[in-house]
Every structure is written in structure tokens, then in C-alpha cells.
N, C-alpha and C positions, 0 to 999 in steps of 0.2 A: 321860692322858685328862682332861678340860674339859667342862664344859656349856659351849658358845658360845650368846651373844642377838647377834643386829644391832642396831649402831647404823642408824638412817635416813642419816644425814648425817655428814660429819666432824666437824663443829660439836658436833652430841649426839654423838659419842664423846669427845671434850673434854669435855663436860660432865659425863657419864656416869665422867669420869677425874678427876675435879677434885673431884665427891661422893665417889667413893670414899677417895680421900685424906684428904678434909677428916674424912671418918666414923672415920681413924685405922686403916684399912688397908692395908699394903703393897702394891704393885702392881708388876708390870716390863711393860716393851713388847717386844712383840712383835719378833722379831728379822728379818734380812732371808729369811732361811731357814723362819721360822716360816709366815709369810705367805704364801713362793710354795708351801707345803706345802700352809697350807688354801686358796690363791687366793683369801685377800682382799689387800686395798690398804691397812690400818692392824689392826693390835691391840693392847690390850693384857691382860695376866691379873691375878687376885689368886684367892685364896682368902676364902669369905662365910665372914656370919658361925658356921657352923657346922664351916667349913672344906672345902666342897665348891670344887674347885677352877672356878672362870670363866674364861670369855674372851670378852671383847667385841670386835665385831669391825665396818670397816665396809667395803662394797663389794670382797661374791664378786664371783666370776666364775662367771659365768651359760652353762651348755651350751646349747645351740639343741636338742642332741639330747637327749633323756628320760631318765631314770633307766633302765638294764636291767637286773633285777637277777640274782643266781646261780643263784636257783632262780623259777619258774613263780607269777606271783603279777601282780595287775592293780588300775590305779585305786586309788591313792593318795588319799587322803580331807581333805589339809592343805594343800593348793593345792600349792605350789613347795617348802614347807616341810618335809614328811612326818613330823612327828611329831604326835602327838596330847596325851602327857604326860609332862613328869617329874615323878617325886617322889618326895622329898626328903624324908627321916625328920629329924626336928630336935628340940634341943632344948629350945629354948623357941619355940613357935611363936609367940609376938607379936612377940617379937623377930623372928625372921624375918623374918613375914610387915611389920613397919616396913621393915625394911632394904629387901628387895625392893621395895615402893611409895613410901617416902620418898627412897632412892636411887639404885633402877636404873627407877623408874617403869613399876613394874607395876599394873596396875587389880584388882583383887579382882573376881572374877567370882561365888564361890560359898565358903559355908561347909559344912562336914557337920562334927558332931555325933555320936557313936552311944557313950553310956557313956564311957568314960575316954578316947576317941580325940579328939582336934580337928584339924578340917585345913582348911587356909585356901585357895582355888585366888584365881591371877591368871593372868590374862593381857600375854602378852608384844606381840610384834606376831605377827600372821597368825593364825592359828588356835593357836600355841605355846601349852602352859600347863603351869605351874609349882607345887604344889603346895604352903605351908608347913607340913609337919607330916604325919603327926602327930605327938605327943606319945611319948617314949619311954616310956611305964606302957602301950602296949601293944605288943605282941611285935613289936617290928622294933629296928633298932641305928642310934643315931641317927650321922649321917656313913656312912649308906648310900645307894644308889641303888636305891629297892624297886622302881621300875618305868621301864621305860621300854618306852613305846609308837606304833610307827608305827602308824599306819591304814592301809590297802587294800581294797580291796573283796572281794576273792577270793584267796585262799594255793591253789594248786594242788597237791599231793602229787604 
């Protein structure tokens, strides 16, 4: 399992592959099997710097028909997207949060603060957001996934 960002274009995937590199990160592309898997048109993966596994990718494929999902739940809140947030426990979060703005060009949207936690939010494209941190002095394990969240408007029982 991977967090996937899109690239806009193939060009910023190239680009997006060429920073990572240069940052002294391994990476491998995407195989032919990988892609018709998630239905895009190029990827490729590394591991950040905390070691959560990535994958960038560029040009899904796009259903006409809607998401349906298993269980009774409506209105999706992320546009096309359907997530609201990840994050990403870490262990130095400046570090991080560089990498993610300096190399995969995240915009910092918000900080919070509360006693020994720091956590840095960016934004990816769409409405995605990516958390750096917090900090491990408080109770989470960093090289975890503590949340992840779609948005909907309603979950039906």
C-alpha cells in the first residue's frame, strides 16, 4: 500500500522524479502491470523521508459513472478526489514538512501547535491534504498512518 499525489502533467512527473532523485532518494517506475492496476498512464514510487511508502502518478482513468460504494453513505465532500486528510506521524517534522514543499511542492496551509505536538498541514492538489507531524513526544508511532479520512456527507447504518 502507497499514498498516491498526481502529477498535472507528464512534464511535473519528470519533474517531480528528477527532485526526488537529486534529494538522494531511491525510486523505481512503475511497471506495466502496476499502472493498468491503478489505471494511470505513468508512475513512479520511492519511500519519503520518513519512510512512508509514495507513488506518483499521472493520468487515471476517469469513470463517467460515480463512485458506489459497499455500504449506504452519500456526497462525497473532496470533489473527484474523496479524501479529506492524511497524516502522517513523523519524526522530525521540519524535515518533513521541507521535503514535501521543497520537493514534491506542497503549499503549507496551516499550522497547530497544542504543548509538545507540532503539525504542519499542506496542501496537495484538490482539496488533498497532507499533514507533517506530529512530532513523536506525543503518543502516536512515527512511520504510522494515524488517520485517514474520506469526507461524505451522510454514512447511512
Amino acid at each position: 500500500m502507497a499514498i498516491g499525489w498526481e502529477a498535472p502533467t507528464l512534464n511535473e512527473l519528470d519533474s517531480v522524479r528528477r527532485k526526488v532523485g537529486g534529494y538522494g532518494l531511491a525510486f523505481s517506475e512503475g511497471m506495466r502491470e502496476d499502472m493498468a492496476d491503478r489505471k494511470v498512464e505513468a508512475l513512479f514510487r520511492f519511500s519519503d523521508v520518513d519512510g512512508f511508502p509514495i507513488e506518483i502518478y499521472y493520468g487515471p482513468w476517469m469513470d463517467a459513472v460515480p463512485f458506489q460504494p459497499s455500504r449506504p453513505m452519500s456526497g462525497f465532500q473532496c470533489g473527484q478526489l474523496g479524501i479529506g486528510h492524511v497524516v502522517l506521524v513523523s519524526k522530525d517534522t521540519a524535515r518533513a514538512a521541507r521535503f514535501y514543499q521543497d520537493i514534491l511542492g506542497f503549499l503549507v496551509t496551516n499550522y497547530i501547535t497544542s504543548g509538545d505536538m507540532h503539525a504542519t498541514f499542506h496542501r496537495a492538489v484538490g482539496q488533498a491534504q497532507q499533514a507533517a507531524g506530529p512530532e513523536p513526544n506525543v503518543p502516536m508511532t512515527p512511520r504510522l498512518l494515524d488517520l485517514y479520512q474520506p469526507k461524505v456527507s451522510s454514512v447511512h447504518a
